[in-house]
N, C-alpha and C positions, 0 to 999 in steps of 0.2 A: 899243240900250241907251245911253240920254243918258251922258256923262261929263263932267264937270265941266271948265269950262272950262282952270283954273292946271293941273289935273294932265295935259290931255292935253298941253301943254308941254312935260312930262317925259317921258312914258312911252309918246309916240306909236311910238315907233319900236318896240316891241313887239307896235304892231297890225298892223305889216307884215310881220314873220316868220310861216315856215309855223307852226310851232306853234301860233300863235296863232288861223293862219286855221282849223288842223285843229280846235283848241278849238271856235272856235264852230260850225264843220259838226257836230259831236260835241252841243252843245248844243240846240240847231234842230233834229235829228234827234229827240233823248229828249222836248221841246216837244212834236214830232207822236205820238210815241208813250203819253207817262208824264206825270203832273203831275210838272212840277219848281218849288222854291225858291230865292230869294224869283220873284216875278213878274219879265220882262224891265224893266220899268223900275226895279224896286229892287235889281237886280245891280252898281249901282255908285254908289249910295246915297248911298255913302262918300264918295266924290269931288265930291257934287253941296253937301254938308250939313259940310265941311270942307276948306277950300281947300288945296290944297299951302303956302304960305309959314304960313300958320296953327297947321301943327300943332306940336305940342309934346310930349304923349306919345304913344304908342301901345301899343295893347292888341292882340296878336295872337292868335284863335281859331282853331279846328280847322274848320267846314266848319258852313256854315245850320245852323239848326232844320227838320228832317225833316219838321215838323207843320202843318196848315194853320194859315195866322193867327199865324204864327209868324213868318218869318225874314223880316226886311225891309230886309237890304243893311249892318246893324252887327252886331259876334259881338257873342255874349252879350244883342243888344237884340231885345226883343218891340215891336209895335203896341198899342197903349191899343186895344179893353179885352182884352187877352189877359194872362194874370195870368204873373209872373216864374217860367220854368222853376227845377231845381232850382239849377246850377249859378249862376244870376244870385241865388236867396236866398241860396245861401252868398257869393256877391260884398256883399250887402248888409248881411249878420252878419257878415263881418270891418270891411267901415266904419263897422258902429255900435259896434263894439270900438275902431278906430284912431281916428276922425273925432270930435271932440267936436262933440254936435248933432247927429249926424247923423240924421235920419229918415227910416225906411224912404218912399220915396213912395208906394205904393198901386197900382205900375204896376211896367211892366217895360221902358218906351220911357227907352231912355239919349241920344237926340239931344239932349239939354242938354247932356252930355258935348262930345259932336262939336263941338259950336257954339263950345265954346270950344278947341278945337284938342287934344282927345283924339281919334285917328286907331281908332277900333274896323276891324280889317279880320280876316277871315277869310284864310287859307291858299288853302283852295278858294271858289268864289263861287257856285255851287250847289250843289243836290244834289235826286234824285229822292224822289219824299214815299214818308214812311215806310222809306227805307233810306239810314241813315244812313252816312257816306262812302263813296256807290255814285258820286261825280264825281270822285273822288281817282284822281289817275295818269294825266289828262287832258291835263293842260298848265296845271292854275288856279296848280300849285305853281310854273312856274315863272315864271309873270307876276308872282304876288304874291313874290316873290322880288326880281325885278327892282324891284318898286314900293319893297320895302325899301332894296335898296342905295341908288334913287336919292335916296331922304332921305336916307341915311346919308350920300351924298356933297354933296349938296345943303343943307343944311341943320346948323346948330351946336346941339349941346346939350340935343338931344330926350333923352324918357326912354322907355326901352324895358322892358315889361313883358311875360316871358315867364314864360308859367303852363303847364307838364306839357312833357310831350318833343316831342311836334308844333311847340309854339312855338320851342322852343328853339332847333331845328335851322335857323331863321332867325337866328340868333346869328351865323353865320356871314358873314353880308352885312352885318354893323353896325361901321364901326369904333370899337370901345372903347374909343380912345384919344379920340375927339372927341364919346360921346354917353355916357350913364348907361344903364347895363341892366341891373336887378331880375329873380332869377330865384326860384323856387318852384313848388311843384307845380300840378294844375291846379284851380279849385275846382268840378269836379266831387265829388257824393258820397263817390263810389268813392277820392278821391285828395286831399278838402283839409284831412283831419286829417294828411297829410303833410306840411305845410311851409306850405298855403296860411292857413290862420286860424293867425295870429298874425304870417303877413309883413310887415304896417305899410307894406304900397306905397303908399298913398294920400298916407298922412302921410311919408312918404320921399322922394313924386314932388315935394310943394308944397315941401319942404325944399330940394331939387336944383333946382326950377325957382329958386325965389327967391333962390339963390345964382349963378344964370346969369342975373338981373336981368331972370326973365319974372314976369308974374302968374301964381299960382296958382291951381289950379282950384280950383273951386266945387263939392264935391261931391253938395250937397244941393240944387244948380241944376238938378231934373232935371222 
């Protein structure tokens, strides 16, 4: 599983704890037996397609796309031509409410996001097809945990966007005194006439970055 070069920097020393080696025995085992997502080389996607000093927000998701043709190493992001699950329509019906201009793209691939230092990472970083958080409780929480603190500690001023309670519970590793964290429900179906359509993150983040004297994203850069 390639990883990108600036993050193994930070976060190597988590490939050498047991936990981490138990993870991937754990993973390479369900490989032989079960389709899993994404593929081994899009398990760290993230890292490859947004450097560590880069990032500026981050989006933190619950665990891949279950589906084939789906889950390709960003939450929330599909592969061209796989057309936008439910959850990322409703992402892209609150930015045509907040974003002036903004137009739907025709896709569901957010690596335009990434490129410019939106951090899409999942919680867990697989999961076996068609059962969705059957890789939760593995050991992916506590790596992506780690990965949060170390920006937190590493890095001034990012914005952190947590959508439903899975996200949240990384709240914990962020110090709030030195980064911005938006929170609201998740936009799932089930859950984003709770709090998610109408949260104005997009238009909240470019606001917070450009007062910490970074460029704002581009969200119709996709």
């Amino acid at each position: 599983m390639p990883i990108g070069e600036s993050w193994h920097n930070h976060i190597w020393t988590e490939f050498t704890k047991p936990y981490f080696t138990k993870l991937m025995s754990f993973v390479a085992d369900e490989r032989k037996h079960f389709t899993v997502y994404p593929s081994k080389e899009h398990v760290f996607f993230w890292t490859n397609v947004c450097a560590f000093e880069t990032v500026k927000v981050v989006i933190l998701g619950q665990d891949p796309y279950p589906r084939q043709s789906q889950a390709h190493g960003l939450c929330f992001s599909v592969p061209r031509p796989s057309p936008p699950p439910p959850s990322l329509e409703n992402i892209f019906t609150e930015l045509a409410i907040d974003i002036k201009d903004f137009q739907h793209p025709g896709h569901g691939d957010l690596t335009g996001w990434a490129k410019q230092g939106v951090l899409l990472l999942n919680s867990v970083l697989t999961v076996r097809s068609r059962e969705p958080a059957s890789h939760q409780g593995q050991g992916w929480e506590e790596f992506t945990d780690a990965v949060v603190q170390s920006l937190s500690r590493n890095l001034k001023g990012l914005v952190f966007l947590l959508w439903g309670s899975y996200a949240q519970r990384k709240g914990k590793f962020i110090n709030w005194s030195e980064h911005h964290v938006l929170e609201t429900s998740h936009p799932s179906p089930y859950s984003a006439h709770m709090g998610f359509f109408g949260c104005r993150h997009f238009s909240k983040t470019n606001i917070l970055l450009r007062a910490s004297g970074k460029t704002p994203i581009d969200w119709n850069a996709l």
